[in-house]
Backbone as CSV, one residue per row, in Angstrom:
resi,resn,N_x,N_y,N_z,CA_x,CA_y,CA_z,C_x,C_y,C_z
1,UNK,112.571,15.699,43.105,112.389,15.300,41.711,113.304,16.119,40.819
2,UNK,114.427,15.447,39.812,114.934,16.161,38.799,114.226,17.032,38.339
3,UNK,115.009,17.916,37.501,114.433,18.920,36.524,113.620,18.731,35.174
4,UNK,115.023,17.248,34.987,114.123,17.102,33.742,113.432,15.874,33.398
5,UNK,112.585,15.523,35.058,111.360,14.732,34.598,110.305,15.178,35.894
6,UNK,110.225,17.016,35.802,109.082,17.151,36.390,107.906,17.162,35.765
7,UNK,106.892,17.294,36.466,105.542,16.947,35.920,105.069,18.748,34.814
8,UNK,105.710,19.855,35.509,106.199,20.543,34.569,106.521,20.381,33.138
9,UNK,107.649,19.594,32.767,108.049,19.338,31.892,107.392,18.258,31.079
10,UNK,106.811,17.416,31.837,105.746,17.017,30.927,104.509,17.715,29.917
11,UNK,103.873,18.463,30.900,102.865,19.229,30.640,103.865,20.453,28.849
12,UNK,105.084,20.477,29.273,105.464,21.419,28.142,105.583,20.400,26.951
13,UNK,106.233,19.429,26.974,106.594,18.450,25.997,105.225,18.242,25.599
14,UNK,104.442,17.909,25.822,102.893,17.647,25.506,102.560,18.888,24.574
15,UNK,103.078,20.296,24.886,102.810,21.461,24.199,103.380,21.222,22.968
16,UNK,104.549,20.793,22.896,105.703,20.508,21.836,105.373,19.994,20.422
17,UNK,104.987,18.569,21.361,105.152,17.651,20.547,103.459,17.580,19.952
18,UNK,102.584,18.684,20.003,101.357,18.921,19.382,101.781,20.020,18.196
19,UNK,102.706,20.548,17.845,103.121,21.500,17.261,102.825,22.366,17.206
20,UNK,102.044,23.074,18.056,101.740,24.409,18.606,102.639,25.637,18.619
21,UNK,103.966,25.324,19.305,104.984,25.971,19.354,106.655,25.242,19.671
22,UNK,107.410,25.728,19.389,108.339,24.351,18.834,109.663,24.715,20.365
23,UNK,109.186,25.165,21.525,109.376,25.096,22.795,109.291,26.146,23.636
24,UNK,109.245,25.554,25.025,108.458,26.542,26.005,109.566,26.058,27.609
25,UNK,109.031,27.119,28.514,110.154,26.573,29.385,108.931,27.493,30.733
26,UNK,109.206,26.834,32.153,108.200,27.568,33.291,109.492,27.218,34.461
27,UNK,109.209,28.927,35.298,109.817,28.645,36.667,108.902,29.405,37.479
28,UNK,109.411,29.094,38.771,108.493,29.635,39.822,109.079,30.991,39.626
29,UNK,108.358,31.858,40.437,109.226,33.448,40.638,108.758,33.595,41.906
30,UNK,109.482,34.093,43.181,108.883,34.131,44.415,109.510,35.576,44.726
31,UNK,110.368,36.402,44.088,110.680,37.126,44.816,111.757,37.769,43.326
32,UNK,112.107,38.687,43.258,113.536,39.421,42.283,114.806,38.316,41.919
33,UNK,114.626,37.853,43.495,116.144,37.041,43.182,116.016,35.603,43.569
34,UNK,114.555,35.197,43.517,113.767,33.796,43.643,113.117,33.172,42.892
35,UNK,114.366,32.571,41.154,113.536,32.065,39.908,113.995,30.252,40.394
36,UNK,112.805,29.832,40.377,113.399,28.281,40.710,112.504,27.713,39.457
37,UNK,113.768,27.304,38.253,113.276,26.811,36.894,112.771,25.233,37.154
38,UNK,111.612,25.470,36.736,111.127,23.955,36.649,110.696,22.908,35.224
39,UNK,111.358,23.639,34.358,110.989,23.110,33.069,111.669,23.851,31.668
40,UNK,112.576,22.882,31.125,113.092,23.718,30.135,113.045,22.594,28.590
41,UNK,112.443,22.831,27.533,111.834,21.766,27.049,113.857,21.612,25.992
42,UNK,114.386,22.584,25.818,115.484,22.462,24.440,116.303,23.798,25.180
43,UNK,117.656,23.595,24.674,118.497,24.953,24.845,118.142,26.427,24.623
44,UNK,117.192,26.346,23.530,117.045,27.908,23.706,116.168,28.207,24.440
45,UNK,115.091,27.595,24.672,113.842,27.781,25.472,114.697,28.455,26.964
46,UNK,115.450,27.601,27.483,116.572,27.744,28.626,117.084,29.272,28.536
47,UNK,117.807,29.252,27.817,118.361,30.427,27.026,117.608,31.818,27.113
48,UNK,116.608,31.488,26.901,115.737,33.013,26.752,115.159,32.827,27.770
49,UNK,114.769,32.072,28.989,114.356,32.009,30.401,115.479,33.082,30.873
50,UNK,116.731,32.735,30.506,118.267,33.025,31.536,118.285,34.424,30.599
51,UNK,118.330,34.683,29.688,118.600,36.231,29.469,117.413,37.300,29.989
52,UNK,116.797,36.657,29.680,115.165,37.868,29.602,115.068,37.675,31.783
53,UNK,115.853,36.782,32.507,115.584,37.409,33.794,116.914,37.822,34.406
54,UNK,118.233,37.335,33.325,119.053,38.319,33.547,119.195,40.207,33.389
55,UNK,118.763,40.116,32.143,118.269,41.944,31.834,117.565,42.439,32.265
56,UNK,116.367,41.691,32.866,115.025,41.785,33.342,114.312,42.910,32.330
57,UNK,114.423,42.395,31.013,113.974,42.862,29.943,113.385,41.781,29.048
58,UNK,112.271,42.503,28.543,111.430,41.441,27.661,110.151,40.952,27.296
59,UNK,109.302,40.558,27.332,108.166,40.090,27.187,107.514,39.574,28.613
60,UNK,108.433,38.250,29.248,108.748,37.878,30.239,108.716,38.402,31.684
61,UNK,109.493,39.372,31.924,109.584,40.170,32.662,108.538,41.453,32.918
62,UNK,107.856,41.684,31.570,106.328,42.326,31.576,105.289,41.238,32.033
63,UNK,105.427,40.221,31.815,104.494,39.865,32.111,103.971,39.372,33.364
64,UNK,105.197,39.258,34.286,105.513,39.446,35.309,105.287,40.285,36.278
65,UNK,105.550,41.728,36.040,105.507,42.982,36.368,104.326,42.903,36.161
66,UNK,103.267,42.953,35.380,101.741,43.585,34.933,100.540,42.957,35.358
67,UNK,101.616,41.299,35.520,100.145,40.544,35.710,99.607,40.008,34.672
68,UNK,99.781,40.557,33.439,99.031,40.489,32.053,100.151,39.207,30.898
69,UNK,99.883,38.738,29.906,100.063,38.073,29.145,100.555,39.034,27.978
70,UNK,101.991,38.472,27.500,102.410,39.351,26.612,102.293,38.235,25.195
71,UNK,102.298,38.839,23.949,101.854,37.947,22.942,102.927,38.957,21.964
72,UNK,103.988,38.054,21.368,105.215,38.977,20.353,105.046,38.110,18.768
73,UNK,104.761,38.967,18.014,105.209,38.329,16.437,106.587,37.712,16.455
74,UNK,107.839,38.945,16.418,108.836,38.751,16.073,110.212,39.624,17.492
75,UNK,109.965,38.584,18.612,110.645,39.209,19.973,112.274,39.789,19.177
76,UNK,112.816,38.716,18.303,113.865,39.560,17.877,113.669,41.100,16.850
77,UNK,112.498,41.456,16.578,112.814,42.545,15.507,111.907,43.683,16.558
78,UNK,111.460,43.360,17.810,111.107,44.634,18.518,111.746,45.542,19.182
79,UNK,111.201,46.797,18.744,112.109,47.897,19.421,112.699,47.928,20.652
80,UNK,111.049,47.685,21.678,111.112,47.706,22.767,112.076,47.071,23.999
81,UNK,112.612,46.242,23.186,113.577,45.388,23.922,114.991,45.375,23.280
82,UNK,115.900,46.122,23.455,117.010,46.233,22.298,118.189,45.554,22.825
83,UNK,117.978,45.305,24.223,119.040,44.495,24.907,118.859,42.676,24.643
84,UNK,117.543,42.647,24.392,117.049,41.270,24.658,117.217,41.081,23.397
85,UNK,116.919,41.945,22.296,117.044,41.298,20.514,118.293,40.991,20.058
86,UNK,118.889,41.774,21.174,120.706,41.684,21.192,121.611,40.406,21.213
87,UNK,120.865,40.130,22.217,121.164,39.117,23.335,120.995,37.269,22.374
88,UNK,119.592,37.679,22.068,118.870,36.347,21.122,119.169,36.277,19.355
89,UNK,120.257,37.123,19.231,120.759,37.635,17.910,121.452,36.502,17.172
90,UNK,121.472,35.583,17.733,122.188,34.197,17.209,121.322,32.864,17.660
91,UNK,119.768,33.355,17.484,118.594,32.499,18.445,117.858,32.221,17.521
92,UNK,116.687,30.952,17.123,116.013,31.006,16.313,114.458,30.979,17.085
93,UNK,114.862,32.272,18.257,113.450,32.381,18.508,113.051,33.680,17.878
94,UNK,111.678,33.506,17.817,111.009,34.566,16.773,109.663,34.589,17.255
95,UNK,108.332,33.987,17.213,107.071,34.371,18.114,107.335,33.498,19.268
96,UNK,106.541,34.188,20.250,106.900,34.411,21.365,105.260,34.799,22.486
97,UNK,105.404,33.819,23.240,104.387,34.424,24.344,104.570,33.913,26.048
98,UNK,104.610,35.025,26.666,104.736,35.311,27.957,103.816,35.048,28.915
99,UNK,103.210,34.224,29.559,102.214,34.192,30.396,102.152,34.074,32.315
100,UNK,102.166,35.204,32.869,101.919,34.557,34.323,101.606,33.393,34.642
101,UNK,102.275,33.008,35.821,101.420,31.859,36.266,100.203,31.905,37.062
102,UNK,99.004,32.364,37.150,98.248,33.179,37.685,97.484,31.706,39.223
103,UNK,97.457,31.862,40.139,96.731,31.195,41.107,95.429,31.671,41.668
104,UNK,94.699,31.290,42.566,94.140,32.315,43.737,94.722,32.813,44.500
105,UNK,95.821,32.602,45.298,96.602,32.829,45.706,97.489,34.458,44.942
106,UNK,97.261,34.759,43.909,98.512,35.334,43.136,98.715,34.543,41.754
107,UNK,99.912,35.566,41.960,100.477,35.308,40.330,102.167,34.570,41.215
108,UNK,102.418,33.268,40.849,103.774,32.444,41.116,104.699,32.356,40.218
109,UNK,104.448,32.550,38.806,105.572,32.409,37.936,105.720,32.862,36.301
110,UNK,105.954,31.850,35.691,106.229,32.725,34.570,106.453,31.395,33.411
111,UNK,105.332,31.019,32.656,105.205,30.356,31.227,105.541,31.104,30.250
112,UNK,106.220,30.326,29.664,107.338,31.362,28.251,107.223,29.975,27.072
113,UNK,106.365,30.491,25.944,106.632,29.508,24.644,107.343,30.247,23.689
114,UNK,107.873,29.345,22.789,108.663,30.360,21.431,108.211,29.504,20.028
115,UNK,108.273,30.272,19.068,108.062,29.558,17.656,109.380,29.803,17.388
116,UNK,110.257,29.481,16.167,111.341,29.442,15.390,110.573,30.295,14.239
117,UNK,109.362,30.507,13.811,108.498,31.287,12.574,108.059,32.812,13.485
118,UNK,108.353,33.670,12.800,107.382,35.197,13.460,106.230,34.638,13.232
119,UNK,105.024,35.602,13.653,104.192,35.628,13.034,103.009,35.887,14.328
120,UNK,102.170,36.538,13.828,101.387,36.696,15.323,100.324,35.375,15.901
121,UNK,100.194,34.960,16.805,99.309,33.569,17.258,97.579,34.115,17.521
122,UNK,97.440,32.740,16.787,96.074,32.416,16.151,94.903,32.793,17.657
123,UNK,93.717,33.052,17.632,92.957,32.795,18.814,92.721,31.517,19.449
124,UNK,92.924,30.765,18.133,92.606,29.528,19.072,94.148,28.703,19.788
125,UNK,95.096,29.605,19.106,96.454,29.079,19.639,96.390,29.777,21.211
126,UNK,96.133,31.032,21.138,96.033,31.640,22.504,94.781,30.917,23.681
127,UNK,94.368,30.625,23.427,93.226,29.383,23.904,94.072,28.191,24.501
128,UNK,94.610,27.741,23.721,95.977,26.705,24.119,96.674,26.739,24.791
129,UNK,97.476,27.566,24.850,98.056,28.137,25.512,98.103,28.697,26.939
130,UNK,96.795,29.156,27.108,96.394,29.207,28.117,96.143,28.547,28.931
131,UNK,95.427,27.289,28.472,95.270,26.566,29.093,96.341,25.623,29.940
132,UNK,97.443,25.726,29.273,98.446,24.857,29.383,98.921,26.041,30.210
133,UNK,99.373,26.974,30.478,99.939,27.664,31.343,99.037,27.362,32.684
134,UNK,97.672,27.275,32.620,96.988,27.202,33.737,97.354,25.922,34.199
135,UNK,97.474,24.548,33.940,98.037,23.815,34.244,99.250,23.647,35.041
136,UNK,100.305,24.514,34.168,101.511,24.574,34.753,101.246,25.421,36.275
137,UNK,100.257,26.391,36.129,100.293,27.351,37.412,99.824,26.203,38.562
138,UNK,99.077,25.269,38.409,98.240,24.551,39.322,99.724,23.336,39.904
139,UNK,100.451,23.189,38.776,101.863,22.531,39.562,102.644,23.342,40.393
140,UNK,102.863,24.149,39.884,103.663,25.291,40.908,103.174,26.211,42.273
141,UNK,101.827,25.791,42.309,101.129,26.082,43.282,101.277,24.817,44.389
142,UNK,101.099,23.620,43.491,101.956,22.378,44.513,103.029,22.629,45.173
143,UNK,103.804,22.729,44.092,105.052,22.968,44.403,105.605,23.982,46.172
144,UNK,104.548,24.867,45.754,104.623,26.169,47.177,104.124,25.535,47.724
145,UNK,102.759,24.975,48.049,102.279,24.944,49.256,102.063,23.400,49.902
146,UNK,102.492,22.524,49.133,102.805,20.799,49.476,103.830,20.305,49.300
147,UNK,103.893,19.220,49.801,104.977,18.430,49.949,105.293,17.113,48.342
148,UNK,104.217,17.151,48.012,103.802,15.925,47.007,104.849,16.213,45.930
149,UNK,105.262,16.865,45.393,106.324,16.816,44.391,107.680,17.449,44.952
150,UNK,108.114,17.501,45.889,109.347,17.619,46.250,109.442,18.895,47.159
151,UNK,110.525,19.454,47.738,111.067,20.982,48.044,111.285,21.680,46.692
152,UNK,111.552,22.833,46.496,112.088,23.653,45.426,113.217,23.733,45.617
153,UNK,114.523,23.472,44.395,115.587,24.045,44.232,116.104,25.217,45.003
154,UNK,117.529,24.666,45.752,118.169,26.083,46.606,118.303,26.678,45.199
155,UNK,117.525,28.244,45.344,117.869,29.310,44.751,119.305,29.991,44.522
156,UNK,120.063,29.717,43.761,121.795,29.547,43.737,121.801,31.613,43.391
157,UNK,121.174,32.197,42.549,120.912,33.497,43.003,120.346,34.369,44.181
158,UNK,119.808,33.658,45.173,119.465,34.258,46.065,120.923,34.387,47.386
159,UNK,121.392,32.746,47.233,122.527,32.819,47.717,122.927,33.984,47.696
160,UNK,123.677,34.148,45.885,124.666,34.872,45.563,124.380,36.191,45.528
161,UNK,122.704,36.813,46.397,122.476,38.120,46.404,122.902,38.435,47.808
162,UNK,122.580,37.293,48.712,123.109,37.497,50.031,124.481,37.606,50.611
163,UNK,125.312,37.064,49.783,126.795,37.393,49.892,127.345,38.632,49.553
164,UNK,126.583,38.698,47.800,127.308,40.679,47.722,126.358,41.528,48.698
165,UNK,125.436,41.134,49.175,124.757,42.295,50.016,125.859,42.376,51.546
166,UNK,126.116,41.227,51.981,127.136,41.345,52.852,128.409,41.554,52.925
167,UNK,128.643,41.715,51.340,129.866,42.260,51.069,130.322,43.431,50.904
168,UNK,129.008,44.145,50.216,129.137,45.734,49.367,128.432,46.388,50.612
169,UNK,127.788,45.453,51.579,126.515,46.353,52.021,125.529,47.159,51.576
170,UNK,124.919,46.362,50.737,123.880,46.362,49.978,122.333,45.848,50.342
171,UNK,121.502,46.735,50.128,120.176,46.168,50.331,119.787,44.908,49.326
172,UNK,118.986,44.060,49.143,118.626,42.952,48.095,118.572,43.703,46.481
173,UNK,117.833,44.861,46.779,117.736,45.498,45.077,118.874,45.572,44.580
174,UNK,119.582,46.279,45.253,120.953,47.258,44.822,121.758,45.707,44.539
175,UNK,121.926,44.983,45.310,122.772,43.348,45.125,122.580,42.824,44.293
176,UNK,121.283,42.346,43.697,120.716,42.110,42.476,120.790,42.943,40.941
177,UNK,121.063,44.296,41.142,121.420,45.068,39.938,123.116,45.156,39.965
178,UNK,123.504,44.906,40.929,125.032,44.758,40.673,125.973,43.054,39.708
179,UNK,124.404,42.323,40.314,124.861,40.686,40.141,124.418,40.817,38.413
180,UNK,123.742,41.433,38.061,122.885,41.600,36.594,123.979,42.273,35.823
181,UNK,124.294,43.566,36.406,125.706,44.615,35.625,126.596,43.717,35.440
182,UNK,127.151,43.134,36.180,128.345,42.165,35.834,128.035,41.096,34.807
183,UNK,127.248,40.360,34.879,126.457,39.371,33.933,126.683,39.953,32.854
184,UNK,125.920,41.135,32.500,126.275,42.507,31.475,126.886,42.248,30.254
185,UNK,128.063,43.038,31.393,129.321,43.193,31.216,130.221,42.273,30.616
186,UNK,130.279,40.796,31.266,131.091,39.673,30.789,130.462,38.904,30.029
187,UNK,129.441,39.275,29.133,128.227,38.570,28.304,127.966,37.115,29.339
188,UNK,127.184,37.085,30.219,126.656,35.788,30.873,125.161,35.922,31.523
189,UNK,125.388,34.845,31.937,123.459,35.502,32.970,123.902,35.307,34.320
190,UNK,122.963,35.839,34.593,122.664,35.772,35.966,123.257,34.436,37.204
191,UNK,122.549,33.651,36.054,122.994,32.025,36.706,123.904,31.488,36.733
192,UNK,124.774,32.273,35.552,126.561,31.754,35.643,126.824,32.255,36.820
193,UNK,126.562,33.565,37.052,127.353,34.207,37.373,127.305,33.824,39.073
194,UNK,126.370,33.590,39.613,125.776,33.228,41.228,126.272,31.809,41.073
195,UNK,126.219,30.991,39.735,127.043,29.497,40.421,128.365,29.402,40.285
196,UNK,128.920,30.715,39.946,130.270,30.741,40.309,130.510,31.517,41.894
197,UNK,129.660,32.365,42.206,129.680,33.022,43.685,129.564,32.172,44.745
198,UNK,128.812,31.081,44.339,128.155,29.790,45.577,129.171,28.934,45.376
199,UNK,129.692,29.117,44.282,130.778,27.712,44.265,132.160,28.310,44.913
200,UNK,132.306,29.248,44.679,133.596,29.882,45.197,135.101,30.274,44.012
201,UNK,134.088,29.732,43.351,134.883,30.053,41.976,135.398,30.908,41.679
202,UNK,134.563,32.251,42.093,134.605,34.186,42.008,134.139,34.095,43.443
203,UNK,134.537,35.580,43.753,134.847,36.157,44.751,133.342,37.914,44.760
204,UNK,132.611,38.236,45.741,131.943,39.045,45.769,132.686,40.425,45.056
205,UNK,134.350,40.181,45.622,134.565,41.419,45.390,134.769,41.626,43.682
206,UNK,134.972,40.437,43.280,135.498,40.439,41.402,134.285,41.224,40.918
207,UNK,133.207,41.746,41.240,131.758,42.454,40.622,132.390,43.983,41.015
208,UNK,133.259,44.558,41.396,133.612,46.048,41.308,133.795,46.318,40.060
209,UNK,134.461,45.933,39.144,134.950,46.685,38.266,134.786,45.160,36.945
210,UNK,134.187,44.238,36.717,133.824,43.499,35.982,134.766,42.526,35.484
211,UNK,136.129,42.349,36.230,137.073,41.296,35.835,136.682,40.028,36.689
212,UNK,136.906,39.472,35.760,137.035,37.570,36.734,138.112,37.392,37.641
């Protein structure tokens, strides 16, 4: 099934187009270098998926790490993230909430909504929200463990962690913070940067010293 008519992406457009929050975006997470995006409702929504797991800085990436649900007024005016406010500095995202995808199984992924307005969200918006993330978790739990909505996307970063690891001789971590530095470096994400490694476009070794 395409990307952009999974049952994912329904469930977000439904978020949307209630005016709750003016877009949201969900991928699986299976592993550091295993984001398989399944829903991106508009460009920036996309956008702040691809930076916040390129830096692995953010709201996102806590919420990830913790387990817990992160909830931001104004993601561009927080301290805590100075790479990511950086990054979204020409973005009209502004509130912001982070939610695991939580299963029995575990936690699989990662629900991300944004407002274009700061401002901190209502209880009963967080109610919403939730719910709709729980939804999304119950697709992506399909997704892992049935057949009914398709295989998951070849991971085009996991590729491209397995090549510099066989290149630099690198363990998966160390491959993955090298594939991120470069990203960095040449202002891109992550995802440029591995579908130029898989495509053959760039070369493992062009990540020494940050030239194309």
């Amino acid at each position: 099934m395409r990307e952009d008519v999974t049952p994912e992406l329904l469930v977000c457009t439904a978020l949307v187009r209630g005016d709750l929050v003016d877009g949201c975006t969900s991928s699986v997470l299976l592993g550091p270098d295993e984001r398989y995006p399944m829903a991106h409702t508009d460009a920036h929504a996309r956008r702040l998926d691809e930076v916040q797991f390129t830096l692995w800085e953010g709201p996102g990436p806590e919420a990830v790490d913790r387990g817990v649900p992160r909830w931001v007024a104004d993601v561009r005016d927080s301290r805590q993230w100075p790479l990511l406010g950086d990054a979204l500095a020409g973005s009209p995202v502004r509130g912001m909430v982070a939610l695991p995808l939580l299963t029995p199984v575990g936690p699989v992924g990662l629900f991300t909504a944004y407002r274009r307005r700061p401002g901190r969200f209502a209880p009963s918006d967080v109610a919403s929200l939730v719910a709709f993330a729980d939804a999304v978790a119950t697709l992506a739990l399909g997704r892992i463990d049935a057949d009914r909505d398709g295989p998951l996307p070849r991971p085009q970063v996991g590729v491209a962690v397995g090549r510099v690891m066989a290149h630099h001789q690198l363990d998966a971590e160390d491959a993955l913070s090298m594939l991120r530095a470069y990203a960095f470096r040449t202002g891109r994400t992550v995802m440029q940067v591995a579908g130029d490694l898989t495509s053959g476009r760039s070369a493992p070794a062009d990540l020494d010293d940050g030239r194309r």
